[in-house]
C-alpha positions in Angstrom: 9.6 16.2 -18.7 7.2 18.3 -16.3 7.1 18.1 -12.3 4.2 19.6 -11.2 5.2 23.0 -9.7 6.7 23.4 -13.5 4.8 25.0 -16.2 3.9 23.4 -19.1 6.3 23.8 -21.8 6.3 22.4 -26.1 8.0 19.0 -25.2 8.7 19.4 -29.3 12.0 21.7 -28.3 13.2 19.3 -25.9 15.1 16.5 -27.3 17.9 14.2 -26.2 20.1 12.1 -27.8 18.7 8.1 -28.4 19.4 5.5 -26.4 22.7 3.4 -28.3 21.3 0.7 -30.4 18.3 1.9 -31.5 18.7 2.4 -35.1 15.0 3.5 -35.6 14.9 6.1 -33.2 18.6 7.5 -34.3 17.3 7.4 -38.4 14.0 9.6 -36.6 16.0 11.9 -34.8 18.1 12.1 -38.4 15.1 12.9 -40.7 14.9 16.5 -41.4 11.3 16.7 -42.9 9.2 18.9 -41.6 6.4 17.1 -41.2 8.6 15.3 -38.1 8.0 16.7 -35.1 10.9 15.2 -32.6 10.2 15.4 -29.0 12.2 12.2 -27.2 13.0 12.2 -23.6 15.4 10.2 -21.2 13.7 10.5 -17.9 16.6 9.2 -14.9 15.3 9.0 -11.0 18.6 10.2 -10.1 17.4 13.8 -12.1 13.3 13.1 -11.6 12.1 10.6 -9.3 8.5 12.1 -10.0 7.1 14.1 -13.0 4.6 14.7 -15.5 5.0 14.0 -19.3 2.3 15.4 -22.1 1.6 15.7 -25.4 2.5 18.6 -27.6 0.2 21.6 -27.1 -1.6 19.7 -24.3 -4.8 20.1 -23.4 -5.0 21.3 -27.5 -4.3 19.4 -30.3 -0.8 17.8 -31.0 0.6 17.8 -34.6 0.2 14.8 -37.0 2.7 12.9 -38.2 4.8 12.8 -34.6 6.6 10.2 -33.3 8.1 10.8 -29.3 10.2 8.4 -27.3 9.8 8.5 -23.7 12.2 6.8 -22.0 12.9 5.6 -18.2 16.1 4.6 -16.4 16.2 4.2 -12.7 18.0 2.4 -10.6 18.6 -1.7 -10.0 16.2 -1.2 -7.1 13.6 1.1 -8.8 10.1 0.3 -10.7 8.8 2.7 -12.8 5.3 3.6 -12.3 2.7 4.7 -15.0 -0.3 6.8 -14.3 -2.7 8.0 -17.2 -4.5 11.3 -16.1 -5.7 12.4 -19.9 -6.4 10.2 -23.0 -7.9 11.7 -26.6 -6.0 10.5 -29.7 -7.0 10.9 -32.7 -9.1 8.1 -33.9 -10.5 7.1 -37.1 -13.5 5.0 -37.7 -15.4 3.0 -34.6 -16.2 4.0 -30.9 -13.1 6.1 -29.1 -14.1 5.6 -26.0 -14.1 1.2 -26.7 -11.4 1.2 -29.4 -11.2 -2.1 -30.7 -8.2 -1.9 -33.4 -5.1 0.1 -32.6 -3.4 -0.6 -35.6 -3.2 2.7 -38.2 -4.4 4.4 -35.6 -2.1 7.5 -33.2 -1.1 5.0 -30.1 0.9 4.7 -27.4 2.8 1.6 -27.0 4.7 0.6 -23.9 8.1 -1.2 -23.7 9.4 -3.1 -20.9 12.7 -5.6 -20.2 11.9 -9.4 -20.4 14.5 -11.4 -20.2 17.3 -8.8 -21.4 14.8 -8.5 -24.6 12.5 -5.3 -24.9 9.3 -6.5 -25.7 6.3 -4.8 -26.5 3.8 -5.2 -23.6 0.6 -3.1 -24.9 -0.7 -0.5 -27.3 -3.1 2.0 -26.1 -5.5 4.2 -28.5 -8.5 6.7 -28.7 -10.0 8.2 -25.6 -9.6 4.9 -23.0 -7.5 5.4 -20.3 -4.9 3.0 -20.1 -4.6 1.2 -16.3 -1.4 2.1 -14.7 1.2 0.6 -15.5 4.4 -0.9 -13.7 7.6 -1.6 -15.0 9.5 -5.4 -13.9 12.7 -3.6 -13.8 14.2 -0.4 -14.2 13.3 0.2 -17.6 10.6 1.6 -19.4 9.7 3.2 -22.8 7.1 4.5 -24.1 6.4 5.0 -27.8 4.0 7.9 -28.9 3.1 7.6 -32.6 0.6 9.8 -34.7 -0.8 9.4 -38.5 -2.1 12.2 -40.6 -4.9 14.1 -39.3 -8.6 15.3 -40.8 -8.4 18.8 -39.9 -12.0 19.3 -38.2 -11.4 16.4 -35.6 -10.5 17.9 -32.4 -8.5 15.9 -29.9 -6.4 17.0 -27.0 -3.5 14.7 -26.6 -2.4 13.0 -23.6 -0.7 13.2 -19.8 0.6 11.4 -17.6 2.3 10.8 -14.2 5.3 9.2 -13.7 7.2 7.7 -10.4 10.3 5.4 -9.8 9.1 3.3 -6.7 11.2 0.8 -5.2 8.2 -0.6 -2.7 6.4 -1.7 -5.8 3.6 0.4 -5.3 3.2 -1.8 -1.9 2.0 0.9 1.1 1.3 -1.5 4.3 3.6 -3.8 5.9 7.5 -3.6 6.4 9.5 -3.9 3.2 12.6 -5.9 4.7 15.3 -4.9 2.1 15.0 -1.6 0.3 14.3 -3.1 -3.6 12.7 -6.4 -3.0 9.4 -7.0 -3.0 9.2 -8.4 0.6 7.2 -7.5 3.4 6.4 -8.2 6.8 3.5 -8.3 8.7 3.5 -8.6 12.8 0.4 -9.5 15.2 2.3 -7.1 17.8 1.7 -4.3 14.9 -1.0 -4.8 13.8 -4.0 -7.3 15.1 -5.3 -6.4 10.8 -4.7 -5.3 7.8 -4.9 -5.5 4.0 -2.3 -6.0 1.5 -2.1 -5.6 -2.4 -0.5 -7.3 -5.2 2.4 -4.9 -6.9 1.2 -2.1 -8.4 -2.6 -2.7 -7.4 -5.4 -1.5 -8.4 -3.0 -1.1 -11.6 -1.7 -4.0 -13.5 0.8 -6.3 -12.1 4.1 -6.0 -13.8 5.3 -9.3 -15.7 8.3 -11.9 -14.2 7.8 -10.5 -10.7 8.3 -12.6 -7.5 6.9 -10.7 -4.1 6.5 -12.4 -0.6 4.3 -11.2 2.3 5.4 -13.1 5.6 3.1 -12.4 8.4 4.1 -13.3 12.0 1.5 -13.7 14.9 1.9 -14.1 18.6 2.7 -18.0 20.1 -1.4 -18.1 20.8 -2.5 -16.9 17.4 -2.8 -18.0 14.3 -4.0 -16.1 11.0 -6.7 -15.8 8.4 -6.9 -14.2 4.8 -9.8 -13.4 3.2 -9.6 -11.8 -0.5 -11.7 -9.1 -1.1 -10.9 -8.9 -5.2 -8.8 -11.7 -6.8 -7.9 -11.9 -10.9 -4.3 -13.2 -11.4 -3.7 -15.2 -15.1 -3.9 -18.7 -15.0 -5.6 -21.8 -15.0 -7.9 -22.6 -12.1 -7.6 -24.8 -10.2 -4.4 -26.4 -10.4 -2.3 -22.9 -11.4 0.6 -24.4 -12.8 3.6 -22.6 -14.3 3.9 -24.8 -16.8 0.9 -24.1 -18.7 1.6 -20.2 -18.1 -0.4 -19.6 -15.0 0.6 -16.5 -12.7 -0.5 -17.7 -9.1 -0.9 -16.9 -5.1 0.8 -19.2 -2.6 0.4 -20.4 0.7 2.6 -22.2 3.2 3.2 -22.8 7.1 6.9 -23.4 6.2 9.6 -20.5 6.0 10.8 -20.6 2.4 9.0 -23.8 0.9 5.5 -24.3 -0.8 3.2 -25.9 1.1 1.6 -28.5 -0.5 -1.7 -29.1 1.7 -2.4 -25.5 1.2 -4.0 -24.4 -2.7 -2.8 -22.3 -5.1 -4.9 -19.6 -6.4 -5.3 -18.1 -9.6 -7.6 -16.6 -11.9 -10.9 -14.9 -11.4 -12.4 -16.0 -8.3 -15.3 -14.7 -6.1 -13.5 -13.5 -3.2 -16.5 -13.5 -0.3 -15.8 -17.5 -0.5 -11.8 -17.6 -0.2 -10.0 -17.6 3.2 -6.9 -19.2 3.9 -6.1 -19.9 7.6 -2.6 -20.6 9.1 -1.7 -23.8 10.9 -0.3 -22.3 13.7 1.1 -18.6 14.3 3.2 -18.1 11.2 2.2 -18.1 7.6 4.3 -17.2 4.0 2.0 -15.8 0.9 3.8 -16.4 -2.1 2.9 -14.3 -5.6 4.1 -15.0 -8.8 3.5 -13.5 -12.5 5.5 -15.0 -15.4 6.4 -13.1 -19.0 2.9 -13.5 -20.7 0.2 -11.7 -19.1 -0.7 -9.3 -16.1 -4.1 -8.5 -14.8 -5.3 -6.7 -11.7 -4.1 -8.9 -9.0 -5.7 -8.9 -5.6 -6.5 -7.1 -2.4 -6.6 -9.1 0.7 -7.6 -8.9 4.3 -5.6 -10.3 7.3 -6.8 -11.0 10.8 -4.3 -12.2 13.8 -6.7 -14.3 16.2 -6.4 -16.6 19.4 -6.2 -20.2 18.6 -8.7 -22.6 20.3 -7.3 -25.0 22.8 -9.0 -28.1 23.7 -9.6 -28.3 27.7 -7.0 -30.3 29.6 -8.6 -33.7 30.8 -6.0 -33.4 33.7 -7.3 -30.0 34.9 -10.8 -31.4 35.6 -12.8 -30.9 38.5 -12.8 -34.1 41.2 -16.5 -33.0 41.7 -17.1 -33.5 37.8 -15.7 -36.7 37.7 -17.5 -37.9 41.3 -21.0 -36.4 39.3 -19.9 -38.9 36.3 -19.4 -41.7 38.0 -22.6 -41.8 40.9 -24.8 -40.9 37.9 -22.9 -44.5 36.0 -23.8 -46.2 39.3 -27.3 -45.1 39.7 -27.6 -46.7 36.4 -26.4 -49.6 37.2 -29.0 -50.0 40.2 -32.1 -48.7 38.2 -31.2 -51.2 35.8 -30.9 -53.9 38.6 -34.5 -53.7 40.1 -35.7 -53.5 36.9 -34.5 -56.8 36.4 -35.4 -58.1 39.7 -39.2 -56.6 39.7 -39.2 -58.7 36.0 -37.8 -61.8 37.4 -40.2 -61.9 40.0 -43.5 -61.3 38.3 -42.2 -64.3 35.9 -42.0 -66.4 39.0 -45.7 -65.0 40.5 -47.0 -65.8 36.8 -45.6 -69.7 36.6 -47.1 -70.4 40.7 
């Protein structure tokens, strides 16, 4: 664990005692070969809210056959944030830069907390820099795991930043409780904006719930207009129950609306606005367990409704206009009449 006024040490001499219940971790941390190079970390908030981990020997090449743990613990309220500066693993057959097959290959994998299970949520290899990454709860581990080496390769490991973040990565608006992913957005404020999904441009983390309320004057109402949009799901219906993460829209405090759409997958954004009813309006988004993509970035606007002119506020001279120009009408059309009538008459005499 590195904060950046630190200096770099061998993360190989630093190791802490495994998390209880991970048998394949303790039988690691056991081995005594010396091939085994054991450099495991337990990285709390309450010690580092902020650091930097790396590789052994970083920016030069790390040993083979090295397996680290890296692994988070912040509080109920904190996220943990990823952020790949550095990535060179060694990589065996095919393109490094496009790896295809991580398998048998050094990786990094990444562990989060899904419904009290730790699941495996990707593997990372070769030289591609993994997205950033956010955590859906307190938890995160990441696994670092290298295979023998061909001794002419060179490769120089990797870094990365890490941060606990209870606003989920979410800079504009008011964040109304400290730990939820609710924020507010006010007309008297702000007359526009933008606001992000969690953890954008990164990946959205998995099973996460966020709500952005935005609240105009009594003569406004508001419009949203998506500048990027890719949330997983099925377009255009967006249901949960065929695994769809989505974007919600409502008038209504605390209930979906249903004459307003749901939005998911990849959409072009220069076509998509939503516009409030009246001068309040809820955006709801939700990711399930399965899949995360980039998420969005959205525009708001706070404008003056138009209101249809009062009939009873009219002008007396309007309506006296109205009704001499129905009466001329009527008397044009009168003489026409008559002047007919009468050369029918001249005609038959």
């Amino acid at each position: 664990m590195i904060k950046d006024n630190q200096v770099n040490t061998d993360l190989r001499v630093n190791v802490s005692a495994p998390r209880g219940g991970d048998k394949e971790m303790q039988r690691e941390v056991n081995t005594s070969t010396k091939k085994l190079v054991n450099c495991n970390q337990n990285i709390s908030s309450q010690q580092s809210s902020t650091g930097i981990i790396m590789s052994s020997s970083f920016p030069n090449r790390y040993p083979s056959t090295t397996r680290c743990h890296y692994i988070f613990n912040g509080t109920a309220e904190e996220r943990v944030q990823i952020r790949f500066t550095n990535m060179d693993l060694f990589y065996s057959g095919g393109n490094k830069d496009d790896p295809r097959d991580c398998s048998q290959k050094d990786s990094i994998t990444v562990y989060d907390i899904l419904g009290n299970v730790e699941t495996e949520i990707d593997v990372f290899c070769g030289a591609k820099v993994p997205p950033q990454l956010m955590s859906s709860g307190p938890y995160l581990k990441i696994v670092f795991n290298s295979k023998a080496h061909i001794d002419h390769v060179r490769f120089s490991g990797f870094r990365f930043l890490y941060n606990f973040r209870s606003d989920y990565g979410i800079s504009t608006g008011i964040q109304e409780r400290r730990g939820a992913c609710y924020f507010k957005y006010e007309s008297k404020q702000n007359k526009t904006g933008r606001f992000v999904s969690p953890n954008h441009p990164g990946l959205y983390p998995k099973a996460t719930t966020c709500h952005y309320i935005f609240h105009g004057e009594a003569d406004e109402k508001v419009r949203i207009l998506f500048q990027s949009f890719e949330v997983h799901g099925k377009y255009p219906r967006c249901l949960t129950e065929v695994g769809s993460d989505y974007v919600s829209f409502s008038n209504f405090y605390g209930v979906e609306d249903r004459d307003m759409p749901r939005l998911c997958g990849v959409l072009k954004p220069e076509s998509t606005f939503i516009e409030s009813d009246n001068d309040f309006l809820t955006v709801v988004f939700k990711s399930n367990m399965q899949q995360e993509s980039s998420g969005f970035e959205a525009h708001y606007t706070f404008f003056k409704k138009e209101i249809p002119p009062d009939p009873s506020n009219t002008p007396q001279r309007f309506n006296d206009a109205i009704m001499w120009s129905s009466n001329l009408a009527t008397i044009v059309l009168l003489l026409i009449v008559f002047v007919i009538a009468k050369q029918s008459l001249t005609a038959d005499s």
